[in-house]
N, CA, C, O and CB atoms as a CASP TS submission, in Angstrom:
PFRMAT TS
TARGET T0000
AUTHOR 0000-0000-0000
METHOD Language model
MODEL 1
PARENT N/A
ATOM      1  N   UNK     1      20.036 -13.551   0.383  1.00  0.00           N
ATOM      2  CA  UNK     1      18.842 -13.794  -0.371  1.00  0.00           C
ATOM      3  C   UNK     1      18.281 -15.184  -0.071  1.00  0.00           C
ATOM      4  O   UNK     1      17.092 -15.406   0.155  1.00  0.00           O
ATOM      5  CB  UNK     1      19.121 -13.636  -1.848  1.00  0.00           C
ATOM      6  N   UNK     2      18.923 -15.785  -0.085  1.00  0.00           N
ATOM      7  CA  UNK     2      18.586 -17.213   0.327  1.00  0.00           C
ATOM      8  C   UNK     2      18.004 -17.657   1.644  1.00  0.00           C
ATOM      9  O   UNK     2      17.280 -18.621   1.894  1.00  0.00           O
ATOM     10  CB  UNK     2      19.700 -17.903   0.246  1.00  0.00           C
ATOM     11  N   UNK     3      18.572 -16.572   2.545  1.00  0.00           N
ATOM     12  CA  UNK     3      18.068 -16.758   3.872  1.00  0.00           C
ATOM     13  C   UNK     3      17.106 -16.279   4.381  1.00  0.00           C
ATOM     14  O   UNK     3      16.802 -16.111   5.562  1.00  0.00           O
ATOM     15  CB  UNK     3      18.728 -16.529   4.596  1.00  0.00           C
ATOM     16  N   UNK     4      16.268 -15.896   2.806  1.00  0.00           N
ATOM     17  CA  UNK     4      15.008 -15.323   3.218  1.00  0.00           C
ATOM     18  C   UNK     4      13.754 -16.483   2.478  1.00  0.00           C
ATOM     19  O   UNK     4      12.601 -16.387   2.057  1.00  0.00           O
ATOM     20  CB  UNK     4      14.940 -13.526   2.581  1.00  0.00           C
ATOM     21  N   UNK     5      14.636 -17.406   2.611  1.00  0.00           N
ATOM     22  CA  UNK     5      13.002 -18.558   1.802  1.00  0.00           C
ATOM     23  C   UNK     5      13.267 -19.483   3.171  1.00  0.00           C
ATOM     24  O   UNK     5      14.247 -19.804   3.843  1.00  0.00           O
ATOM     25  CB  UNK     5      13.285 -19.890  -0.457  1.00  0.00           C
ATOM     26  N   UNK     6      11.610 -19.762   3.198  1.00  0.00           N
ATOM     27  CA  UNK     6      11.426 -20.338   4.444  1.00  0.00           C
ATOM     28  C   UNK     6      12.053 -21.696   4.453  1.00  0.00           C
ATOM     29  O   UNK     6      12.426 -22.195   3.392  1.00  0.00           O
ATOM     30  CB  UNK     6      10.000 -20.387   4.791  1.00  0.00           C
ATOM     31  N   UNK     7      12.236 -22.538   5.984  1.00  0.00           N
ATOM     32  CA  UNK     7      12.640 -23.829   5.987  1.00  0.00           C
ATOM     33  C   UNK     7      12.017 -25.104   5.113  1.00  0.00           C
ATOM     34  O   UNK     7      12.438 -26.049   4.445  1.00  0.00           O
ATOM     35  CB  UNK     7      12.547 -24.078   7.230  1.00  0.00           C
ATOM     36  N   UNK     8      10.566 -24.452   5.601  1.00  0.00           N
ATOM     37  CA  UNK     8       9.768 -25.416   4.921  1.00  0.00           C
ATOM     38  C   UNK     8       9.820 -25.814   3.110  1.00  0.00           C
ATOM     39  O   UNK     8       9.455 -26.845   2.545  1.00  0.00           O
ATOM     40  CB  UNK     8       8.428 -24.884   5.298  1.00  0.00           C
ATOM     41  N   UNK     9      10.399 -24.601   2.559  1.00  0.00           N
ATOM     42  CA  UNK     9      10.097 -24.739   1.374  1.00  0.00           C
ATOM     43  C   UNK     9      11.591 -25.890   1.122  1.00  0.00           C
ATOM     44  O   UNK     9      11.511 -26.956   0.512  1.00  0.00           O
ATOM     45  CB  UNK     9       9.892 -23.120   0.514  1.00  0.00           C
ATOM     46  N   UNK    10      12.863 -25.347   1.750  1.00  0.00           N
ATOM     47  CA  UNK    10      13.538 -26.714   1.700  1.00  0.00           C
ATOM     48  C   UNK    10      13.226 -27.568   2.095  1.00  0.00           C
ATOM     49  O   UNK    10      13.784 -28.319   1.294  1.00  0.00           O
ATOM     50  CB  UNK    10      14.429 -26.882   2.042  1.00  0.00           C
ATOM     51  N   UNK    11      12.695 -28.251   2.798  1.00  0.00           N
ATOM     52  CA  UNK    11      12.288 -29.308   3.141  1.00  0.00           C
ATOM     53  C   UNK    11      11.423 -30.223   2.364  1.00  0.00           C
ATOM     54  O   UNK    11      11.514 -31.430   2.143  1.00  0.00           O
ATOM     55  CB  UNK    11      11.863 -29.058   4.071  1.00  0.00           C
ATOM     56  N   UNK    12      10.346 -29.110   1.920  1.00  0.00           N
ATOM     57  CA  UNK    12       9.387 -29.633   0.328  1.00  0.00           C
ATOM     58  C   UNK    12      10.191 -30.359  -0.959  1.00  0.00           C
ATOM     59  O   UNK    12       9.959 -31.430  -1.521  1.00  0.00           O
ATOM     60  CB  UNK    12       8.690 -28.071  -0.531  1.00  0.00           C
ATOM     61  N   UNK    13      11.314 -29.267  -1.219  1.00  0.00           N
ATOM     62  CA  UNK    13      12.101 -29.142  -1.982  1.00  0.00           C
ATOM     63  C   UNK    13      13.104 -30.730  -1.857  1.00  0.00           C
ATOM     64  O   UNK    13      13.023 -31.461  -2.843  1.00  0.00           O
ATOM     65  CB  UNK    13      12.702 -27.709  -1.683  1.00  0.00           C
ATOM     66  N   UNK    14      13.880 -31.148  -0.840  1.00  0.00           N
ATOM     67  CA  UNK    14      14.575 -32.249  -0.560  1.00  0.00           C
ATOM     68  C   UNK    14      13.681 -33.221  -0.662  1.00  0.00           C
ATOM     69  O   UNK    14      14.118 -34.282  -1.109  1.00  0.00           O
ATOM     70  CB  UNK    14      15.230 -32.244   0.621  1.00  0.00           C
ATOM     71  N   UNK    15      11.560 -33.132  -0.129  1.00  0.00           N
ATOM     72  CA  UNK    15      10.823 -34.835   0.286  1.00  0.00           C
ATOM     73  C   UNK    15      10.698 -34.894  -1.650  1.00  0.00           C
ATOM     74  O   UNK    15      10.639 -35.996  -2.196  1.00  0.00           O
ATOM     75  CB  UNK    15       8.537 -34.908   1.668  1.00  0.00           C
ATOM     76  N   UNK    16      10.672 -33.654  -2.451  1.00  0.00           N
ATOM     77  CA  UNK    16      10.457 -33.659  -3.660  1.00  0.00           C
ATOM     78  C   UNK    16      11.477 -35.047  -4.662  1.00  0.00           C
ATOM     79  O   UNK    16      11.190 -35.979  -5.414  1.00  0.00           O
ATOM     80  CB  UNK    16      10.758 -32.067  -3.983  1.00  0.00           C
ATOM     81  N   UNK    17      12.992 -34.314  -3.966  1.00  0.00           N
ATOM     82  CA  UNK    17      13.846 -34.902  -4.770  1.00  0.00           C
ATOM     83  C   UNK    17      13.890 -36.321  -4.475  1.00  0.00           C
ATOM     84  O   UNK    17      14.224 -36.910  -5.502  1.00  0.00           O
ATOM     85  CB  UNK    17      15.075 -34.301  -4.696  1.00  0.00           C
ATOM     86  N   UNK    18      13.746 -36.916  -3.760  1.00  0.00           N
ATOM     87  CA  UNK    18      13.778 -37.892  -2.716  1.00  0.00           C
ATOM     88  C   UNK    18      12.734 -39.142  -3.468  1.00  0.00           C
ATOM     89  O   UNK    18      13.055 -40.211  -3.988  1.00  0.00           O
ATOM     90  CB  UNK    18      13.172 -37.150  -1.098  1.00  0.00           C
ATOM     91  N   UNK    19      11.511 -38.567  -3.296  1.00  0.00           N
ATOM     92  CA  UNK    19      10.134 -38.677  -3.614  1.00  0.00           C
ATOM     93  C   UNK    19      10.437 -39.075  -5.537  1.00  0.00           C
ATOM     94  O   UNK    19       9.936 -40.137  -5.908  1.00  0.00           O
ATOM     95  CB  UNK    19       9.139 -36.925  -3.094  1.00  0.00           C
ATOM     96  N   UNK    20      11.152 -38.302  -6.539  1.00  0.00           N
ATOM     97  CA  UNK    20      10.907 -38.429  -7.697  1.00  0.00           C
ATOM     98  C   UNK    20      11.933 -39.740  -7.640  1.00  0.00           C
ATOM     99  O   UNK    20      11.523 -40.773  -8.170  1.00  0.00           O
ATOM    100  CB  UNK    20      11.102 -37.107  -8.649  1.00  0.00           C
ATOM    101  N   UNK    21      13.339 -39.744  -6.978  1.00  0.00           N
ATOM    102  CA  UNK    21      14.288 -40.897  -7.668  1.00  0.00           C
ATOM    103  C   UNK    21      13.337 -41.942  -6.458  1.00  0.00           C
ATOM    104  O   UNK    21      14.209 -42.804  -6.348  1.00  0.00           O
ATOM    105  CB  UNK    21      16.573 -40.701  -7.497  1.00  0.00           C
ATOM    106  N   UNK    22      12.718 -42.213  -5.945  1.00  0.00           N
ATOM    107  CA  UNK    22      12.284 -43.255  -5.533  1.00  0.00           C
ATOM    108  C   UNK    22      11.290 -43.642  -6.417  1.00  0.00           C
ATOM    109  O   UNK    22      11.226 -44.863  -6.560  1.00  0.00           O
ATOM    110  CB  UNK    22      11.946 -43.176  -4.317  1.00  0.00           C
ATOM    111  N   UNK    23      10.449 -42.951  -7.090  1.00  0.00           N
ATOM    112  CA  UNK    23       9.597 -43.471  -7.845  1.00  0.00           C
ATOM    113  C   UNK    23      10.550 -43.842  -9.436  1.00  0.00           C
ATOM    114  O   UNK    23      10.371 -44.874 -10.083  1.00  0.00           O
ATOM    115  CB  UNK    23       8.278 -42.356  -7.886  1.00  0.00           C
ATOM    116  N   UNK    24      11.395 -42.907  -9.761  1.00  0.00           N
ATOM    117  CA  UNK    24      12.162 -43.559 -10.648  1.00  0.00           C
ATOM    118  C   UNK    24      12.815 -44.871 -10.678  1.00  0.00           C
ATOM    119  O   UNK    24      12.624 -45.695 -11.572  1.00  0.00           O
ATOM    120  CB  UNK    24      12.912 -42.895 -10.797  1.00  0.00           C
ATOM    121  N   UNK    25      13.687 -45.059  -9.547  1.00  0.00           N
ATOM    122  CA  UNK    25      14.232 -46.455  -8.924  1.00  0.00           C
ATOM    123  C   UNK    25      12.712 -47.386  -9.197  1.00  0.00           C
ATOM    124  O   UNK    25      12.685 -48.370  -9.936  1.00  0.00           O
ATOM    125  CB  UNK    25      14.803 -46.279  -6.890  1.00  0.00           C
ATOM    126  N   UNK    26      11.907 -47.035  -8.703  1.00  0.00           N
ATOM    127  CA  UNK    26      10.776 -48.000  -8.869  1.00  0.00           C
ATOM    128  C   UNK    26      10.115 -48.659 -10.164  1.00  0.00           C
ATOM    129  O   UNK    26       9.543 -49.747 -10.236  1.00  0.00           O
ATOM    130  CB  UNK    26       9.828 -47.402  -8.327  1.00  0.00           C
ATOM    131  N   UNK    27      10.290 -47.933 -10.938  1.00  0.00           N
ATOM    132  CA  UNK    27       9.941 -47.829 -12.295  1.00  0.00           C
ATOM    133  C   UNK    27      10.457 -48.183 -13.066  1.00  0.00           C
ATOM    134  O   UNK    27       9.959 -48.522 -14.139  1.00  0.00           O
ATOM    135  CB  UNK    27       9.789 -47.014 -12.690  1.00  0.00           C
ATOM    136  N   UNK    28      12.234 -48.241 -12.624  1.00  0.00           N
ATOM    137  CA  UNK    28      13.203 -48.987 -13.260  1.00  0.00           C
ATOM    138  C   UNK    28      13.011 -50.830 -13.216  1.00  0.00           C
ATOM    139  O   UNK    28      13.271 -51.816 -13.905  1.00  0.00           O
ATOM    140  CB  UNK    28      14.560 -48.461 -12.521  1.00  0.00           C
ATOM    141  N   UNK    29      12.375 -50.459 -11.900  1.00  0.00           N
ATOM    142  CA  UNK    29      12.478 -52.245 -11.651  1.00  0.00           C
ATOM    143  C   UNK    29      10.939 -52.678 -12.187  1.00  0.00           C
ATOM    144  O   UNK    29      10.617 -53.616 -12.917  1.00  0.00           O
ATOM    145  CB  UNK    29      12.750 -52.835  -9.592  1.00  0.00           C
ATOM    146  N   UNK    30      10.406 -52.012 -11.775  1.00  0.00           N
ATOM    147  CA  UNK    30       9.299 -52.897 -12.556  1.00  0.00           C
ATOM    148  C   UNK    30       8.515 -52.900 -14.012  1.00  0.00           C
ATOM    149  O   UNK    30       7.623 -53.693 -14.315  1.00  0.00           O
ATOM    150  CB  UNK    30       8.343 -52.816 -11.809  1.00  0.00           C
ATOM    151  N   UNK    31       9.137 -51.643 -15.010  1.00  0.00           N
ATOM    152  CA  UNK    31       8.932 -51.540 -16.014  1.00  0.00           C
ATOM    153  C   UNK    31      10.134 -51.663 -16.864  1.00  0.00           C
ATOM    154  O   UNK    31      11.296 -51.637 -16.459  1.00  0.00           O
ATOM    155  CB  UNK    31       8.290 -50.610 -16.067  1.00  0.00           C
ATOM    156  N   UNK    32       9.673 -51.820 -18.274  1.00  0.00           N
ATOM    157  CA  UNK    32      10.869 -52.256 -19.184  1.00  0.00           C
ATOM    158  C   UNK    32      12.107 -51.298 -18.912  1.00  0.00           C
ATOM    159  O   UNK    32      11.877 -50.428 -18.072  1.00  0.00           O
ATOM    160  CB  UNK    32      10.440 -52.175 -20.831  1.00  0.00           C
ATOM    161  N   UNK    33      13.231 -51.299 -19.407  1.00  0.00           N
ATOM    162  CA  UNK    33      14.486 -50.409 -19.170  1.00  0.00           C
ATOM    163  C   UNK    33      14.192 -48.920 -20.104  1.00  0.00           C
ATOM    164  O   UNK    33      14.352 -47.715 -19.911  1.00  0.00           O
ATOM    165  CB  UNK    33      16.047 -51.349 -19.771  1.00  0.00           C
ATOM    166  N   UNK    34      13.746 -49.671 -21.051  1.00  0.00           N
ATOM    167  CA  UNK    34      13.427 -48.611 -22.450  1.00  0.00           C
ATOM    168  C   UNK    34      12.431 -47.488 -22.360  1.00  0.00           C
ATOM    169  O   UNK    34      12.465 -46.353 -22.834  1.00  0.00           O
ATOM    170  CB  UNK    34      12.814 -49.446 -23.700  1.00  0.00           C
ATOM    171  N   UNK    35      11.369 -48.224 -21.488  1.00  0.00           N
ATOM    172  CA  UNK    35      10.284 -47.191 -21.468  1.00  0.00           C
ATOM    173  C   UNK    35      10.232 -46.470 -20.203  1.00  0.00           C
ATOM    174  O   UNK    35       9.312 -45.689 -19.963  1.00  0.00           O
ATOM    175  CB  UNK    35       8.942 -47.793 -21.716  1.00  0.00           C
ATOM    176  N   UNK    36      11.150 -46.690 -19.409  1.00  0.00           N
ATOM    177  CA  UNK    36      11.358 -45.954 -18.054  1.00  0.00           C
ATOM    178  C   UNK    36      11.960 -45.302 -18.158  1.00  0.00           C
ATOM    179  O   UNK    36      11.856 -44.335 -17.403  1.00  0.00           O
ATOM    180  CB  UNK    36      11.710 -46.375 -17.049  1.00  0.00           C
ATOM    181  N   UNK    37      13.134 -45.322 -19.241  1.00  0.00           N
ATOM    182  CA  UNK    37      14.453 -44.427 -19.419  1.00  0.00           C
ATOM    183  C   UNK    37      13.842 -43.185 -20.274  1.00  0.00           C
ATOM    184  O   UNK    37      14.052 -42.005 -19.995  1.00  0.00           O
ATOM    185  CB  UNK    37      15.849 -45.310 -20.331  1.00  0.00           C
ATOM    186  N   UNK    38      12.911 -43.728 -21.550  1.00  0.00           N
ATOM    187  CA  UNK    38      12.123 -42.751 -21.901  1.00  0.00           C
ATOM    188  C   UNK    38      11.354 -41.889 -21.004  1.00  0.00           C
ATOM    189  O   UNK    38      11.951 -40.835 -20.786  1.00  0.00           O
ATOM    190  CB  UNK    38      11.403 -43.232 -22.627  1.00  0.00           C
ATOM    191  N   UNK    39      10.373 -41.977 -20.490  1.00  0.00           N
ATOM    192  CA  UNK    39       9.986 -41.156 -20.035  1.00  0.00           C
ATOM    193  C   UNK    39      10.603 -40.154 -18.815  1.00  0.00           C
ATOM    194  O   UNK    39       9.993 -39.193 -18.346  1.00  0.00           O
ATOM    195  CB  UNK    39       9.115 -41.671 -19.914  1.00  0.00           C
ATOM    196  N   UNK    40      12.467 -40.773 -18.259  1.00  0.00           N
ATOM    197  CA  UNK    40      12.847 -39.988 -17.509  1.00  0.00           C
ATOM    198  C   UNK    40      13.563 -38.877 -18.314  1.00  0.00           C
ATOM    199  O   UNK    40      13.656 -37.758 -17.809  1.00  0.00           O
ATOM    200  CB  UNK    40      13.528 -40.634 -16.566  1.00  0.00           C
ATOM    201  N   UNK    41      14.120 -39.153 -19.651  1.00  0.00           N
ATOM    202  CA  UNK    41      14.106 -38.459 -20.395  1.00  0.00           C
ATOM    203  C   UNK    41      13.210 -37.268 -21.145  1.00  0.00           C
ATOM    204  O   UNK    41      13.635 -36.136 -21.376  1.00  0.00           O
ATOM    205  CB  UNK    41      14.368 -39.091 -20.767  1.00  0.00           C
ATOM    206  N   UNK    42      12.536 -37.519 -21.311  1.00  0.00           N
ATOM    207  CA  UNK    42      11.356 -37.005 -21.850  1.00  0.00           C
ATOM    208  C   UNK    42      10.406 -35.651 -21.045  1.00  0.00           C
ATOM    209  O   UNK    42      10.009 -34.620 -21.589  1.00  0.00           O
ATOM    210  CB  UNK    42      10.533 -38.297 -21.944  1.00  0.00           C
ATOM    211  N   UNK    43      10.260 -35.991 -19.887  1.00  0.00           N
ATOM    212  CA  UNK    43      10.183 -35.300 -18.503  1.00  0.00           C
ATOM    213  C   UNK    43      10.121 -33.674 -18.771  1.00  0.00           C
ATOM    214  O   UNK    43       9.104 -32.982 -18.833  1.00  0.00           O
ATOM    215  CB  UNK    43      11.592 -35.725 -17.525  1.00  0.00           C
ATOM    216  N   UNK    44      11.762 -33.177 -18.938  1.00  0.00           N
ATOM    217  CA  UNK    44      12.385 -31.925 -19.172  1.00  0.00           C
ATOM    218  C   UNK    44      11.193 -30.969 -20.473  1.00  0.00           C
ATOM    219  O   UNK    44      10.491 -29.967 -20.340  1.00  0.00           O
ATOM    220  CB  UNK    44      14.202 -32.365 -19.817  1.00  0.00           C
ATOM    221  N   UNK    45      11.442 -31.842 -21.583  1.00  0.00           N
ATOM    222  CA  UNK    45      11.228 -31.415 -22.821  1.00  0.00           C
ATOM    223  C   UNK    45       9.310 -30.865 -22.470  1.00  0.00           C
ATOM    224  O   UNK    45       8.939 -29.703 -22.637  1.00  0.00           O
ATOM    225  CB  UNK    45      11.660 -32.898 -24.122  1.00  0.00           C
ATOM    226  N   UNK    46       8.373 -32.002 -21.985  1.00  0.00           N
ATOM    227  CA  UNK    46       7.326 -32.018 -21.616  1.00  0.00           C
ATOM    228  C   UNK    46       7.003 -30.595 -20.569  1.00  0.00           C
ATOM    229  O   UNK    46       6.003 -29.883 -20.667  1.00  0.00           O
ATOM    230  CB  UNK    46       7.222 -33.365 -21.102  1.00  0.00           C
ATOM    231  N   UNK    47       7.754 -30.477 -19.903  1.00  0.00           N
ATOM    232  CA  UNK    47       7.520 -28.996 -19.153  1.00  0.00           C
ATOM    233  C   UNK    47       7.594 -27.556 -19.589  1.00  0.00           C
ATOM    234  O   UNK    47       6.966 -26.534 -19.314  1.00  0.00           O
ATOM    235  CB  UNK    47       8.351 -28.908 -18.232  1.00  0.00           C
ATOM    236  N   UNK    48       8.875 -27.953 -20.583  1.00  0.00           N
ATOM    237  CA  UNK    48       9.280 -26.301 -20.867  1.00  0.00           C
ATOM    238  C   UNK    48       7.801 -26.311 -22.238  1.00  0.00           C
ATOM    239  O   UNK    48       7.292 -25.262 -22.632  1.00  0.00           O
ATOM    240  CB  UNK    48      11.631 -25.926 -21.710  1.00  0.00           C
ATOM    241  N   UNK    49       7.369 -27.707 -22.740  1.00  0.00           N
ATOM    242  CA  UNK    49       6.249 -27.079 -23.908  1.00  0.00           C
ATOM    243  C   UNK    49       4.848 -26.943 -22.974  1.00  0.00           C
ATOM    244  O   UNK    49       4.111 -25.983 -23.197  1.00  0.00           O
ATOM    245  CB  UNK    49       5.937 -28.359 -25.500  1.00  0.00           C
ATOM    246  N   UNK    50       4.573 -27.699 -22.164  1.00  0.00           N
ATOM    247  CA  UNK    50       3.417 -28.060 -21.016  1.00  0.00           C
ATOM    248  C   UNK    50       3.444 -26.192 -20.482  1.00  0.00           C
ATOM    249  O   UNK    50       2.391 -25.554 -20.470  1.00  0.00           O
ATOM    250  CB  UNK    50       4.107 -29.652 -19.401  1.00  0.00           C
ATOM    251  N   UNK    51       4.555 -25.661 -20.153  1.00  0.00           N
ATOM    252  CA  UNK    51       4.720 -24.373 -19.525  1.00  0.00           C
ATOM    253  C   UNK    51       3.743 -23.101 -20.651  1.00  0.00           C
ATOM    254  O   UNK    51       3.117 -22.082 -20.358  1.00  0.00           O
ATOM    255  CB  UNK    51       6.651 -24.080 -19.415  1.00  0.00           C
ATOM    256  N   UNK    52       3.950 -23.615 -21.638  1.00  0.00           N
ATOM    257  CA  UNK    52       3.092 -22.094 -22.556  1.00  0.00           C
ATOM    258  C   UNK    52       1.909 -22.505 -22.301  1.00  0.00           C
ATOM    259  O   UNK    52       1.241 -21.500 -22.546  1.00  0.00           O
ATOM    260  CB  UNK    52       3.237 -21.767 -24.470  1.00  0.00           C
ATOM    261  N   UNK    53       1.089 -23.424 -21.924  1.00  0.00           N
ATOM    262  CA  UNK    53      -0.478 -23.682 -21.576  1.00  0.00           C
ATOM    263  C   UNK    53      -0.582 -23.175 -19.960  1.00  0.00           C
ATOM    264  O   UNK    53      -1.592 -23.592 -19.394  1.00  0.00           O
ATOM    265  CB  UNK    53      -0.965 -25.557 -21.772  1.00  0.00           C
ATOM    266  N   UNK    54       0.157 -22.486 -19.289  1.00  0.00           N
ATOM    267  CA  UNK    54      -0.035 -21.780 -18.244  1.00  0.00           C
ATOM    268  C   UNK    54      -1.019 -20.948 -18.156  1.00  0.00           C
ATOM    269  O   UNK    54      -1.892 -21.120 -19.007  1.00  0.00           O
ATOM    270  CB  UNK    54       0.858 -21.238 -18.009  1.00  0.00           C
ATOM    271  N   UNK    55      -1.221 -19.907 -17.246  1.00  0.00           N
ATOM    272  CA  UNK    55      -2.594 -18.853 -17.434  1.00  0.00           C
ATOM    273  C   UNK    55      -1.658 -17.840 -18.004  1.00  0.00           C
ATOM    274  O   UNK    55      -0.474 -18.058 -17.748  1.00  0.00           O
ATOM    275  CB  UNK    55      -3.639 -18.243 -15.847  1.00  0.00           C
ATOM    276  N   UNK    56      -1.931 -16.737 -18.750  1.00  0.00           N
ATOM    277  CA  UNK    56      -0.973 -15.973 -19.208  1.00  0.00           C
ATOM    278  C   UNK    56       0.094 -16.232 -20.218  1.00  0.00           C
ATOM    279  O   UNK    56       0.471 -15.531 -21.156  1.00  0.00           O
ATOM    280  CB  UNK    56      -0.487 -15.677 -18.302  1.00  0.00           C
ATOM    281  N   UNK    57       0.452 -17.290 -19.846  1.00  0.00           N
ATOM    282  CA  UNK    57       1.198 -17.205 -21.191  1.00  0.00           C
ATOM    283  C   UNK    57       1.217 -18.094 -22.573  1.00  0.00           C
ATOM    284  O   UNK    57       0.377 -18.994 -22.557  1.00  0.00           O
ATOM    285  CB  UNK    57       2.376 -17.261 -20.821  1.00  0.00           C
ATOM    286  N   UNK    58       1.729 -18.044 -23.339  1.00  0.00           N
ATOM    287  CA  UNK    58       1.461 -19.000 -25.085  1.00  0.00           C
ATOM    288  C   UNK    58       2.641 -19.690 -25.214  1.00  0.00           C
ATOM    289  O   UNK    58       3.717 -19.525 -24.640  1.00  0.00           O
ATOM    290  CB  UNK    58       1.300 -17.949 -26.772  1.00  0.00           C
ATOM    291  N   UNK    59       2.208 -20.690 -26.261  1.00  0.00           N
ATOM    292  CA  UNK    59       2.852 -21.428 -26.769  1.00  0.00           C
ATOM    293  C   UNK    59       3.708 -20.709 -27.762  1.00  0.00           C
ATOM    294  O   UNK    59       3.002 -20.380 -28.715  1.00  0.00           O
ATOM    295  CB  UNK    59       2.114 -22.356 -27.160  1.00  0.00           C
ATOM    296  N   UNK    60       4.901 -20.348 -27.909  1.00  0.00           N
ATOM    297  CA  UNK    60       5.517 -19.978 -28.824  1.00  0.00           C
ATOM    298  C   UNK    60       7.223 -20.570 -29.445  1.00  0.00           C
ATOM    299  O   UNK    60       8.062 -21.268 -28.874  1.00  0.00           O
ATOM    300  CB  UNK    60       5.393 -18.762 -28.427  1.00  0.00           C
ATOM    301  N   UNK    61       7.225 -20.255 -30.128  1.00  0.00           N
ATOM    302  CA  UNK    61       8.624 -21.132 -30.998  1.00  0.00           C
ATOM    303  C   UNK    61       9.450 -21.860 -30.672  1.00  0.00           C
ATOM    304  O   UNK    61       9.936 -22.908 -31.095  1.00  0.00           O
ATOM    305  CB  UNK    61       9.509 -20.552 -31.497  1.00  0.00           C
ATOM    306  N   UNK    62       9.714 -20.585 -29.072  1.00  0.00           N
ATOM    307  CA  UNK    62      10.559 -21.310 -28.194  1.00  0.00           C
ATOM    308  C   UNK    62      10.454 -22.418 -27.370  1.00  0.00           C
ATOM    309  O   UNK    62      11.403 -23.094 -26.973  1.00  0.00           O
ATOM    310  CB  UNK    62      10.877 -20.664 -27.552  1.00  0.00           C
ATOM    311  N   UNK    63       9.248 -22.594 -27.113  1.00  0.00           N
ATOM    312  CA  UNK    63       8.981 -23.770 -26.733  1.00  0.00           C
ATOM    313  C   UNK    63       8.761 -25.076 -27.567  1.00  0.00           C
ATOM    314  O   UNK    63       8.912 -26.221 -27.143  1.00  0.00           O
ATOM    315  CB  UNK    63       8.087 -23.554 -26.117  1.00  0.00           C
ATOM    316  N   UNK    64       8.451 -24.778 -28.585  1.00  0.00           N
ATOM    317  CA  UNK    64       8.546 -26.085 -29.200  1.00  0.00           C
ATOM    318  C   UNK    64      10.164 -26.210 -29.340  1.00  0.00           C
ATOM    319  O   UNK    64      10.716 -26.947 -28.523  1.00  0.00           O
ATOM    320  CB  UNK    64       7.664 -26.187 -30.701  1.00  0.00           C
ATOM    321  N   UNK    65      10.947 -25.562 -30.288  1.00  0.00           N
ATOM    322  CA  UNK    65      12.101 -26.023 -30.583  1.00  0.00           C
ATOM    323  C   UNK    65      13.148 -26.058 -29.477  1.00  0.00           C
ATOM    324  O   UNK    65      14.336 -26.000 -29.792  1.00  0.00           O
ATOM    325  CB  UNK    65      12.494 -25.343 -31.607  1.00  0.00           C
ATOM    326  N   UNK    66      12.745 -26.158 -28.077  1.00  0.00           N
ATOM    327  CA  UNK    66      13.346 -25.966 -26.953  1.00  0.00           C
ATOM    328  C   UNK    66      14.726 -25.503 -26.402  1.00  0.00           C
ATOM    329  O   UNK    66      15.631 -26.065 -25.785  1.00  0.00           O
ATOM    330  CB  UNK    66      13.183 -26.819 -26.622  1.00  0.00           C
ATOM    331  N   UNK    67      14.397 -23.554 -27.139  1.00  0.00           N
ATOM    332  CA  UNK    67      15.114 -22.952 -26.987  1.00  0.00           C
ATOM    333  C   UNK    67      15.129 -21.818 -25.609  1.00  0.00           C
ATOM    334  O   UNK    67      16.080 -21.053 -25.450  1.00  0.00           O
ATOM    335  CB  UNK    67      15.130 -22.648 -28.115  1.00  0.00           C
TER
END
C-alpha cells in the first residue's frame, strides 16, 4: 500500500517536517520561551476545531471537546 504513494509526496512530506522545526527552532530564539512554546502547543488543538469549517463538514462536539 505504501508503495503506491508517489516519491514526491515523500519528499513534500520530509521538506514539510524539516521546514516546521526550523521555523520552530527559529521562533524559539527570537521570541519569548512562553509564547513560542504556546503556540507549538496549541497548533494540534487549532486543527482538529479549524477542521469542522472545512467544505462539507461542521463543527460538532467533538471538536470542541477534542474528542
Amino acid at each position: 500500500m505504501l508503495r503506491s504513494v508517489p516519491l514526491r509526496v515523500y519528499i513534500f512530506g520530509t521538506l514539510g517536517l524539516f521546514g516546521y522545526h526550523a521555523f520552530y527552532f527559529s521562533a524559539l530564539r527570537l521570541a519569548p520561551a512562553a509564547e513560542a512554546g504556546l503556540i507549538a502547543y496549541l497548533w494540534p488543538l487549532l486543527i482538529v476545531i479549524l477542521s469542522g469549517l472545512l467544505p462539507g463538514e461542521e463543527v460538532r462536539r467533538g471538536h470542541l471537546s477534542g474528542l
